[in-house]
C-alpha positions as CSV (number, residue, x, y, z in Angstrom):
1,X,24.8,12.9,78.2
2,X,28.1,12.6,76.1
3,X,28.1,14.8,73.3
4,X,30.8,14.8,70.5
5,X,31.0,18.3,68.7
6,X,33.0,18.8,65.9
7,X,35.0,20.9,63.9
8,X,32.5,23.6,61.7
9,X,35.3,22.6,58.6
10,X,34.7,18.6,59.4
11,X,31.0,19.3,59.3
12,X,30.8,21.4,55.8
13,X,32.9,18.6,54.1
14,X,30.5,15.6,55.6
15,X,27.9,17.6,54.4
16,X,29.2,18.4,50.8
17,X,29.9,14.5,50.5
18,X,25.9,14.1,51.7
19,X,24.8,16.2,48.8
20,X,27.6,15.0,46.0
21,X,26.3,11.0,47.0
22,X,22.7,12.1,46.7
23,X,23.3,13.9,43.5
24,X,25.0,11.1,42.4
25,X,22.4,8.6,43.4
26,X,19.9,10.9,41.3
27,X,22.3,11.5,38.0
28,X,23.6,7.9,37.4
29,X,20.3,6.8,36.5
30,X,19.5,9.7,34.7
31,X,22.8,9.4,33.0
32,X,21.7,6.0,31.9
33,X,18.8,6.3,30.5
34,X,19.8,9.3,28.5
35,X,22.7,7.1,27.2
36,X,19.8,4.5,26.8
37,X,17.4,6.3,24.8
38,X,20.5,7.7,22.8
39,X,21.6,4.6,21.6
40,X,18.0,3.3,20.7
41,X,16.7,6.8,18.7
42,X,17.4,7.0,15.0
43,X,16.5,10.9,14.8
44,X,14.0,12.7,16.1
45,X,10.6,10.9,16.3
46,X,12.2,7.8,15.1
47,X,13.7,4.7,17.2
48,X,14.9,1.5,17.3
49,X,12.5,-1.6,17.5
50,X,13.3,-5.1,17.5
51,X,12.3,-7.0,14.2
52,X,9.8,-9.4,14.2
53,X,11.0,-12.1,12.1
54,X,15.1,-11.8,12.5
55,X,15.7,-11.6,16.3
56,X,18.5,-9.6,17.5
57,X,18.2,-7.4,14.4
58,X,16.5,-4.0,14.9
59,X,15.1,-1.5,12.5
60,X,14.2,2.0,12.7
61,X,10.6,2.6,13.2
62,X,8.1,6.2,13.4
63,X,8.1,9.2,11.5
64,X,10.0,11.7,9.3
65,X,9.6,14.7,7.7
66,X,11.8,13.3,5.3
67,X,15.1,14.3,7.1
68,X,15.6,10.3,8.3
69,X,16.0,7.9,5.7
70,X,14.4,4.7,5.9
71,X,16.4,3.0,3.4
72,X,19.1,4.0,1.4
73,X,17.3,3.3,-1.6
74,X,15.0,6.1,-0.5
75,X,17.5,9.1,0.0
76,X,17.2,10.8,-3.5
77,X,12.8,11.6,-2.8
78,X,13.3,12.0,0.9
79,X,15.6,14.8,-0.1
80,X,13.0,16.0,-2.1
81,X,10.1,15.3,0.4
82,X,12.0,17.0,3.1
83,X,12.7,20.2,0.7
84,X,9.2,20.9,-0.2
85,X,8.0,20.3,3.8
86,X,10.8,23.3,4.3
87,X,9.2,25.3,1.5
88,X,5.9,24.6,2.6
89,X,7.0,25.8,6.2
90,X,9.1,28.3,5.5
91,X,6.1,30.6,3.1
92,X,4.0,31.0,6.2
93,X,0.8,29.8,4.3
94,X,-1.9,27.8,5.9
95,X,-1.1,24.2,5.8
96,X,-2.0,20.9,7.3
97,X,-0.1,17.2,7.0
98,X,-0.9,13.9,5.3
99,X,1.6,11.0,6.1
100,X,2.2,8.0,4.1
101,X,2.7,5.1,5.8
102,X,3.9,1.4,4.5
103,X,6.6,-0.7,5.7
104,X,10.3,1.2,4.3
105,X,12.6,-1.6,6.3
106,X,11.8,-4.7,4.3
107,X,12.3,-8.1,5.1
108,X,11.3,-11.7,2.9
109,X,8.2,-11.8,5.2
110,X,7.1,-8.8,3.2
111,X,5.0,-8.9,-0.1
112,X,6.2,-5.8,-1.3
113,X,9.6,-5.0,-2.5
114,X,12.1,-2.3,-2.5
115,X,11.2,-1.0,-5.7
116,X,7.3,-0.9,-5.6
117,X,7.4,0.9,-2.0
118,X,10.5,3.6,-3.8
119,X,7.8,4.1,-6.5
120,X,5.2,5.0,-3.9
121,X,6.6,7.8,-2.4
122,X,8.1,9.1,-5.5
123,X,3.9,9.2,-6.0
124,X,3.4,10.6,-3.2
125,X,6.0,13.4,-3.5
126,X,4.4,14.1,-7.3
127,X,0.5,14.3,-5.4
128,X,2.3,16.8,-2.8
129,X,4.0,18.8,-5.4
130,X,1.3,19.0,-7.8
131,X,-1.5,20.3,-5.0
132,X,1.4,22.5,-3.3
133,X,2.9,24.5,-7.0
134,X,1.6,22.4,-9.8
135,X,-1.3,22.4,-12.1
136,X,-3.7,21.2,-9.2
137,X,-2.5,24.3,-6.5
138,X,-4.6,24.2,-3.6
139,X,-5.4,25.5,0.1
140,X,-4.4,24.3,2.6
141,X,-0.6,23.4,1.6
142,X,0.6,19.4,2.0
143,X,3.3,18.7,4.2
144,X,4.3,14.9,3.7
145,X,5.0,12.7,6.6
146,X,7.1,9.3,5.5
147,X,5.7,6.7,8.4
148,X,7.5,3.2,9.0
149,X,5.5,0.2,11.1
150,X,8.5,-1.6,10.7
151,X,8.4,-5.3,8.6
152,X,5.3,-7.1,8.2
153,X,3.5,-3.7,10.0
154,X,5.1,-5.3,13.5
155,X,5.0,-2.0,15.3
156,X,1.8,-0.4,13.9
157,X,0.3,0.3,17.4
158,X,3.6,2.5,18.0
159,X,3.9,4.1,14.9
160,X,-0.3,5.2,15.4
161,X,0.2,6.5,18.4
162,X,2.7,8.5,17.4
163,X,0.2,9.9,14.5
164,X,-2.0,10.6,17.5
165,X,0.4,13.3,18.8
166,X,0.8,14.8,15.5
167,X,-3.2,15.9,15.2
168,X,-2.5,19.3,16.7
169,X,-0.1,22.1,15.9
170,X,2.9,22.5,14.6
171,X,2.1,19.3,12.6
172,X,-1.7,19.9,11.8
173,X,-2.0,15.7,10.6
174,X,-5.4,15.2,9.0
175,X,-5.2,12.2,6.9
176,X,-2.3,8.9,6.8
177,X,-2.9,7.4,3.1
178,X,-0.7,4.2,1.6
179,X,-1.3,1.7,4.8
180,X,0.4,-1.1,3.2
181,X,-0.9,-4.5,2.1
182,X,-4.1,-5.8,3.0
183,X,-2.9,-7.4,6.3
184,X,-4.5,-7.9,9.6
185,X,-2.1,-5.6,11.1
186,X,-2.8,-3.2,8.5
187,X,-6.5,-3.4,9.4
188,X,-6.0,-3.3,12.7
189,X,-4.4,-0.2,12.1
190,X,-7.1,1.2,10.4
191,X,-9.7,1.0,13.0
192,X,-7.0,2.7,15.5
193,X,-6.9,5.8,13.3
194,X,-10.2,5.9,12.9
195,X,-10.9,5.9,16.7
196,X,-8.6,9.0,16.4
197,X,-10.6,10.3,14.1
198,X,-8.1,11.1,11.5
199,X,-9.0,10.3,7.8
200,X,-7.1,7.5,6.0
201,X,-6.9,6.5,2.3
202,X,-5.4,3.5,1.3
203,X,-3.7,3.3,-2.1
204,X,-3.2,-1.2,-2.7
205,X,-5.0,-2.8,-0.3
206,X,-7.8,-4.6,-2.1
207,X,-9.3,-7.5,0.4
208,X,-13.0,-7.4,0.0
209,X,-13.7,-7.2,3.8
210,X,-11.3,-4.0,4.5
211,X,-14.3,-1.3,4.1
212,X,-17.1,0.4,6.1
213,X,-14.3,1.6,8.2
214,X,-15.1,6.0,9.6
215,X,-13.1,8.2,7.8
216,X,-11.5,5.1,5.2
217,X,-11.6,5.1,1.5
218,X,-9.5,3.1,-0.9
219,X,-8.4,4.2,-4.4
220,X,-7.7,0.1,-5.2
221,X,-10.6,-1.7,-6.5
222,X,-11.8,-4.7,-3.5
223,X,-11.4,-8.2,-4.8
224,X,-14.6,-8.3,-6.1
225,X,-14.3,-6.1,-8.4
226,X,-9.9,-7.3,-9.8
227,X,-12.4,-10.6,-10.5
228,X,-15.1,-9.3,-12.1
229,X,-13.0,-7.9,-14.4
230,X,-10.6,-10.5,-14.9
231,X,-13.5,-13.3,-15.3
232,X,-15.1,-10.9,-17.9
233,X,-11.8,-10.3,-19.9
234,X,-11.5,-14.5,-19.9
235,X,-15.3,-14.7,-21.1
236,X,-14.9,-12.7,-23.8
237,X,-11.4,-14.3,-24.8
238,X,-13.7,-17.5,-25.0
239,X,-12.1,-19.4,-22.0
240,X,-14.7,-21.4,-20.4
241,X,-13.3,-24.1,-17.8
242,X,-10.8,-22.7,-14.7
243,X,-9.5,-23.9,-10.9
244,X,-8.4,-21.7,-8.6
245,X,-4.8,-22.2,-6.7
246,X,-5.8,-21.0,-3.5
247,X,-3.5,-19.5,-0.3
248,X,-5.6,-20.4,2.9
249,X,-2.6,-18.3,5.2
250,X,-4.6,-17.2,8.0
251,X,-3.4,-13.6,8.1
252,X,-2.9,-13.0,4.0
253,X,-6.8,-11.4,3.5
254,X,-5.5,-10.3,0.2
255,X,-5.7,-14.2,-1.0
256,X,-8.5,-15.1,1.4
257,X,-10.7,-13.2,-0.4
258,X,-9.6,-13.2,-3.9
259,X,-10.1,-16.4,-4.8
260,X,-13.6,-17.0,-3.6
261,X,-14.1,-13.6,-5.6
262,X,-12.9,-14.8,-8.8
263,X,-14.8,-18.2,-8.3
264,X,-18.3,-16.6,-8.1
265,X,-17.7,-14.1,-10.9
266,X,-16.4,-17.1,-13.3
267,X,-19.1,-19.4,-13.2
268,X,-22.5,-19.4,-14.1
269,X,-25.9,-21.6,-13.8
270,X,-25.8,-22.8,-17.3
271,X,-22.2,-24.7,-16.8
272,X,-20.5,-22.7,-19.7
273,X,-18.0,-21.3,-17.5
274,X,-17.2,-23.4,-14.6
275,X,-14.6,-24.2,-12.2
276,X,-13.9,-27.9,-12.8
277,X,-12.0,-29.0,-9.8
278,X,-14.0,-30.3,-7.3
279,X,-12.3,-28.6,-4.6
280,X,-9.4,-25.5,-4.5
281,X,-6.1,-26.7,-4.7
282,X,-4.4,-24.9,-1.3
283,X,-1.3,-24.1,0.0
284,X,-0.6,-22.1,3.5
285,X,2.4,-20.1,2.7
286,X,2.9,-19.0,6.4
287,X,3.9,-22.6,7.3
288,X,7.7,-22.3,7.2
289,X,8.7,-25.3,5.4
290,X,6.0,-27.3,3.2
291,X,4.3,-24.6,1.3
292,X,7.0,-25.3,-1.8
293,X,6.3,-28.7,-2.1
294,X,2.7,-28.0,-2.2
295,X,3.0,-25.8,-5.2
296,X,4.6,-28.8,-6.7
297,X,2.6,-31.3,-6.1
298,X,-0.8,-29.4,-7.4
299,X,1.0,-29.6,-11.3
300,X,-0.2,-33.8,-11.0
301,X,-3.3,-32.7,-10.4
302,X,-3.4,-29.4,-13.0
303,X,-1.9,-32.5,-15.9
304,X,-5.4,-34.3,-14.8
305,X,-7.9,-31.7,-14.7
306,X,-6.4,-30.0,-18.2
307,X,-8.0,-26.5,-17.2
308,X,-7.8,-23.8,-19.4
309,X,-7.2,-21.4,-16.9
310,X,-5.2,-21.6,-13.2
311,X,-6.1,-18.6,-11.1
312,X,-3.6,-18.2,-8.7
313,X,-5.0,-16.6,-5.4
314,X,-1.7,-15.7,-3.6
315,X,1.2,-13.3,-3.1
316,X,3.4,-12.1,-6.0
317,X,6.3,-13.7,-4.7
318,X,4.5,-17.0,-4.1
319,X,3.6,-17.1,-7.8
320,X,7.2,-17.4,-8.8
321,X,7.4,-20.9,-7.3
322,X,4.3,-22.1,-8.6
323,X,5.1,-20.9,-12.2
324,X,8.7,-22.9,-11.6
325,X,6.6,-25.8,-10.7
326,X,4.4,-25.6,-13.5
327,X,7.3,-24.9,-15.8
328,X,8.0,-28.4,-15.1
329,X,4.7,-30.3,-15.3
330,X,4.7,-33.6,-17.0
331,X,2.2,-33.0,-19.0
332,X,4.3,-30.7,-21.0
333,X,1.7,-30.9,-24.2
334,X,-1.1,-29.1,-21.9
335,X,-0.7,-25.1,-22.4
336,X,-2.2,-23.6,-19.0
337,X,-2.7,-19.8,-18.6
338,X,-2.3,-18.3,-15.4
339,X,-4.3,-15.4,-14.4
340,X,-3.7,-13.8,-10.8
341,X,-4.4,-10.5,-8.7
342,X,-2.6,-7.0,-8.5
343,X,0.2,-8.1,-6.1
344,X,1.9,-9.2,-9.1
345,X,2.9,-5.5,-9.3
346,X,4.7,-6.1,-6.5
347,X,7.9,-8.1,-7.9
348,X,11.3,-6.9,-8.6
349,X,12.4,-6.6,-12.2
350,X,14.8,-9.9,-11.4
351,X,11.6,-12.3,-9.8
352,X,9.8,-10.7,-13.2
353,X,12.5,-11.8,-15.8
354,X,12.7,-15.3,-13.5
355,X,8.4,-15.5,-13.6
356,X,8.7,-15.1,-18.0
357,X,11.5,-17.3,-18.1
358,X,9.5,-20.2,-17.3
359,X,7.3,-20.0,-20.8
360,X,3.8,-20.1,-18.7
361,X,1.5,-17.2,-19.7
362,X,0.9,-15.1,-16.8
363,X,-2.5,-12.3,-17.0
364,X,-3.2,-10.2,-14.4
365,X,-5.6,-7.2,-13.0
366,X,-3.4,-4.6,-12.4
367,X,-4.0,-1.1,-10.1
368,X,-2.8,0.9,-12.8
369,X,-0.7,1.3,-15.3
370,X,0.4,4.4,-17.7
371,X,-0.6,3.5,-20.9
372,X,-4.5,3.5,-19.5
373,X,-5.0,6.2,-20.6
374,X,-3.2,6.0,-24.9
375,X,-4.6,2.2,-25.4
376,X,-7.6,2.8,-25.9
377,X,-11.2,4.5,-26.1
378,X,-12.4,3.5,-22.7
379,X,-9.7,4.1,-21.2
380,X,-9.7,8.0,-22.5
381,X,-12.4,7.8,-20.3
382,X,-12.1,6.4,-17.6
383,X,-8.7,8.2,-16.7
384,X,-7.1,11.8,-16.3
385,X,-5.3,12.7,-19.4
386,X,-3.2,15.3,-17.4
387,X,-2.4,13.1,-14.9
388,X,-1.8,10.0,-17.2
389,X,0.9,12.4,-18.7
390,X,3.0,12.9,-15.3
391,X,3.7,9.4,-15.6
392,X,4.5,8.9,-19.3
393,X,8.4,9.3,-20.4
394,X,8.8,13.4,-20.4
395,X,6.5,13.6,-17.3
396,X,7.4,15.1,-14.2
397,X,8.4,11.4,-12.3
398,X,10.8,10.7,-15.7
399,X,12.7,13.8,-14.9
400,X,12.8,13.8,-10.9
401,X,13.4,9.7,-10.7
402,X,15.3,9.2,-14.4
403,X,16.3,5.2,-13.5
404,X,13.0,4.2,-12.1
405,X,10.5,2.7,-14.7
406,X,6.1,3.3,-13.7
407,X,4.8,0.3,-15.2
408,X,4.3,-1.5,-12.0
409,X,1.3,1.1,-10.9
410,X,2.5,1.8,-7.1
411,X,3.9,5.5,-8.3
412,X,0.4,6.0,-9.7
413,X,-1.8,4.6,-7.0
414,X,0.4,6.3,-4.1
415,X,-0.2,9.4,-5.8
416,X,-4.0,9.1,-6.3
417,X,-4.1,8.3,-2.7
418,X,-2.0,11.2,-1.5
419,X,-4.3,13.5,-3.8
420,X,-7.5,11.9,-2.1
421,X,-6.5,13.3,0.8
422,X,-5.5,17.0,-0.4
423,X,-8.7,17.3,-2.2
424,X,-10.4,16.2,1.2
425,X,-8.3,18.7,2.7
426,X,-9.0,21.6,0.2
427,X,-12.4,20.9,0.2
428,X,-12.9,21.2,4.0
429,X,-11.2,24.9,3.9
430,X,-13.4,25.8,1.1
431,X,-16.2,25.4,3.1
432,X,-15.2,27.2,5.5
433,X,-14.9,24.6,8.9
434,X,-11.7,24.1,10.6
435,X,-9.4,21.2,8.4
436,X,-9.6,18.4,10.7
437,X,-9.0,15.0,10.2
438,X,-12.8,14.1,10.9
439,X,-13.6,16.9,8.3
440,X,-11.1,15.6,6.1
441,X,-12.9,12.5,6.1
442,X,-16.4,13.9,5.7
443,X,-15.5,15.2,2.0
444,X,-14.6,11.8,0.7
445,X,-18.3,11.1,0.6
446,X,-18.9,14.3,-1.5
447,X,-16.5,14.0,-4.5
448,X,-18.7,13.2,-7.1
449,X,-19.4,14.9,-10.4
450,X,-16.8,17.6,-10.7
451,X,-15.3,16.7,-7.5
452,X,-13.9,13.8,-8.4
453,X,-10.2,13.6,-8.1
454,X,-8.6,13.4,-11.7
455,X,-6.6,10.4,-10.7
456,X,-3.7,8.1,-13.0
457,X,-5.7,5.1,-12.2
458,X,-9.1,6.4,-12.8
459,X,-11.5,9.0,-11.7
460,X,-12.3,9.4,-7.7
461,X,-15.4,9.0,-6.2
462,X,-16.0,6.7,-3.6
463,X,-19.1,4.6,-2.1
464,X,-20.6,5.0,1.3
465,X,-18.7,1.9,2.5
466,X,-15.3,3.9,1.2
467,X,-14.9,1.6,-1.6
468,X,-14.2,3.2,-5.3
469,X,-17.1,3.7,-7.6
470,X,-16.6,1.7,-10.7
471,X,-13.6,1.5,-10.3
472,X,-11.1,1.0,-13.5
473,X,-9.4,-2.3,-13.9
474,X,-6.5,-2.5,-16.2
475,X,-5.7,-5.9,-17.9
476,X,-1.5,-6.3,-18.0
477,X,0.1,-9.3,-19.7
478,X,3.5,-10.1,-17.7
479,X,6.3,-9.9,-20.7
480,X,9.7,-10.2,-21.6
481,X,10.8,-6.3,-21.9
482,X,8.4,-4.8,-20.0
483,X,7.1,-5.4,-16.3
484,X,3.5,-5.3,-17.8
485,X,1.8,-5.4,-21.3
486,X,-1.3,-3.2,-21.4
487,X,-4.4,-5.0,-22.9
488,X,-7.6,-3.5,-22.1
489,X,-9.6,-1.7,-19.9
490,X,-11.9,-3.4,-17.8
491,X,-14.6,-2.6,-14.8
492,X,-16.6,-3.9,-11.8
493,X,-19.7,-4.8,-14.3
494,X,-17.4,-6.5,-17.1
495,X,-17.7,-3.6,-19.1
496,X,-14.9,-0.4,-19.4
497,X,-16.5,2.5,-17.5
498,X,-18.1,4.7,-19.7
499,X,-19.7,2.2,-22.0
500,X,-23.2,2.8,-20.7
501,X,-23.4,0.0,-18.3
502,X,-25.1,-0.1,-15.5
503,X,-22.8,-0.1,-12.5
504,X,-23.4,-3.3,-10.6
505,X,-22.8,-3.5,-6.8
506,X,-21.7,-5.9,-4.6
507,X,-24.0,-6.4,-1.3
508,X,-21.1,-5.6,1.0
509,X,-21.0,-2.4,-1.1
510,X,-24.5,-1.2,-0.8
């Protein structure tokens, strides 16, 4: 046989070339998705995701220490946030994380607004700061996690596994608190972390049917309760005859479940107080187009029916339309006042001044607000007077965030939840078991009498089904140079806790 032998210096060079194309082969892939993954991360645990509603816009989505800013709105407390996690880090003390979690990247499919979600982590950074060097020092030490699911919670499943990661060390996570709106994303959220068994407390979301969920409490009020309260304050205001402007969206279980709510607690057998249309007036405000013109068209029927009061079952930023609408009834003899849930709290200073521009009367059941606690006798007792003062002018927020008012109640209600879960946290140490998310959540159930967390909206103890226990209900008027007028003090039974009424459950609650 023919055999071609060549040159040893022909040989090493074919071979070189071999190995450089194989190399190649292996690096320009490698080269590509490390270009890849460059262009989509943010910073580190944070990435680029497309945005549900705008295609071909993205928006940075996961978790930060604080270092990544969400928003530029947010850079003066991520500063902040980011500077305590270093302390808390750098004094070599036990610790253990809590993340707060709602949607930073905003978009018009979102009920809340820039300002409401700035307040709540300026509340969560006060919680941190106060269990961390303040007046309520504890063990373990709170590092704060800021947590983005992108608009409208799009990209919740990514953002929870993610949380997942972060159980064990360096990050020690035990508990997520905020969680957004009440949403079915949101929810489905909640029953994710709880399979992880990591404790969550939820500082707004009211639906009536987000409860009974492992290791969930809520420092909100449900539904049932913001009515109860609102239909007592109208009883004893002498307001007897109502309808109920109903939101039937399919995924808004905020409105889904306030309005039925505030329809039980208003009427009674003896026809005193009674809703006196024969059927909700509706509108479906995920429907792209249309949902305007319905709010317009229900003012005919509002001239006919002539009730004293039109509870409005929807999003804040739905109500603005409606009150345009009614603004320009025909029937402009006919004075209607409109009474509506805590998402109100959720406008922009602007969409307020536009909502008391139109003359109508707007009421509302707020969260929380700061003057609880000075306007009056039940509400000395229903609320922390040392925590009522962080939020007063002179208190700790004033000083840190100077331009940013707390009348809205998110500052407040993120910090009651971020204090939840230090509390939870503290309390598991003291007892001596490992801090663990599933330990975290254990001690919710057991902060009652002089465990109850001294919150700005009321003090914390929480149900079996995770729900709050007589919950506080402030009653805010919407006015012209303030976001919210403080009126009174309300409860789940009608009456101001404190008053020596009996508490009175709802079956869901029991």
């Amino acid at each position: 046989m023919f055999r071609i032998t060549w040159p040893l210096h022909i040989v090493k060079r074919v071979a070189a070339l071999v190995v450089a194309l194989a190399v190649l082969g292996v690096a320009v892939p490698l080269t590509y998705q490390w270009v890849q993954e460059r262009q989509s991360r943010c910073a580190d645990g944070v990435v680029k995701k497309d945005v549900r509603s705008r295609p071909g816009e993205q928006e940075c989505v996961g978790i930060s220490d604080g270092s990544h800013v969400f928003a530029p709105h947010l850079r003066e407390v991520s500063r902040r946030i980011e500077a305590e996690n270093d302390r808390v880090a750098e004094k070599g003390a036990p610790y253990v994380s809590v993340a707060y979690m709602t949607t930073f990247t905003l978009t018009d499919k979102d009920s809340n607004s820039e300002e409401s979600v700035r307040h709540e982590l300026e509340g969560a950074y006060l919680a941190q700061r106060r269990h961390n060097a303040g007046d309520l020092r504890g063990s373990p030490r709170i590092r704060l996690l800021i947590v983005n699911p992108g608009s409208e919670s799009a990209h919740w499943r990514d953002v929870v596994d993610q949380l997942a990661e972060r159980r064990d060390a360096p990050d020690r996570l035990v508990a997520v608190t905020g969680l957004g709106p009440s949403t079915k994303e949101n929810k489905a959220a909640l029953r994710a972390l709880s399979q992880h068994r990591i404790a969550m407390v939820a500082g707004t979301m009211t639906a009536t049917d987000f409860h009974s969920i492992d290791g969930f409490v809520r420092v909100a009020p449900p539904n049932t309760d913001e009515a109860r309260a609102a239909a007592a304050f109208l009883r004893r205001e002498k307001y007897r005859t109502a309808v109920v402007v109903q939101d039937i969206a399919p995924t808004n279980r905020y409105a889904n479940t306030l309005g039925p709510a505030f329809e039980e607690a208003f009427g009674d057998e003896g026809g005193e107080h009674r809703i006196v249309a024969d059927e909700e007036l509706t509108f479906d405000s995920s429907a792209s187009t249309g949902w305007e013109n319905e709010l317009r068209h229900m003012t005919g029927q509002l001239c006919q029916q002539k009730p004293q009061v039109v509870f409005f079952a929807g999003r804040g930023r739905h109500l603005t339309h409606f009150l345009d609408a009614l603004a320009n009834r025909t029937c402009t003899r006919e004075d209607f006042l409109v009474v509506t849930g805590d998402d109100t709290s959720n406008l922009t200073s602007r969409e307020l001044e536009r909502a008391y521009d139109t003359g109508v009367e707007v009421l509302y059941t707020g969260l929380a607000h700061p003057d609880m606690w000075q306007g009056s006798a039940a509400g000395k007792r229903a609320v922390s007077a040392a925590t009522a003062a962080k939020f007063r002018d002179g208190g700790e927020l004033d000083r840190w965030f100077p331009h940013d008012t707390r009348d809205d109640g998110q500052a407040i209600m993120a910090h009651d939840a971020v204090l939840t879960a230090a509390r939870g946290a503290g309390m598991a140490a003291q007892w001596g078991g490992e801090v663990t998310g599933e330990s975290v959540g254990r001690m919710f159930h057991k902060m009652n009498l002089e465990q109850r967390v001294p919150g700005g909206s009321g003090f914390l103890s929480f149900r079996n089904n995770g729900d709050p226990r007589n919950k506080a209900v402030p009653i805010l008027r919407l006015t012209e140079n303030k976001r919210a007028e403080f009126i009174e003090v309300s409860a789940p039974s009608g009456a101001p806790p404190g008053d020596g009424q009996k508490e009175r459950d709802s079956p869901e609650a029991r």
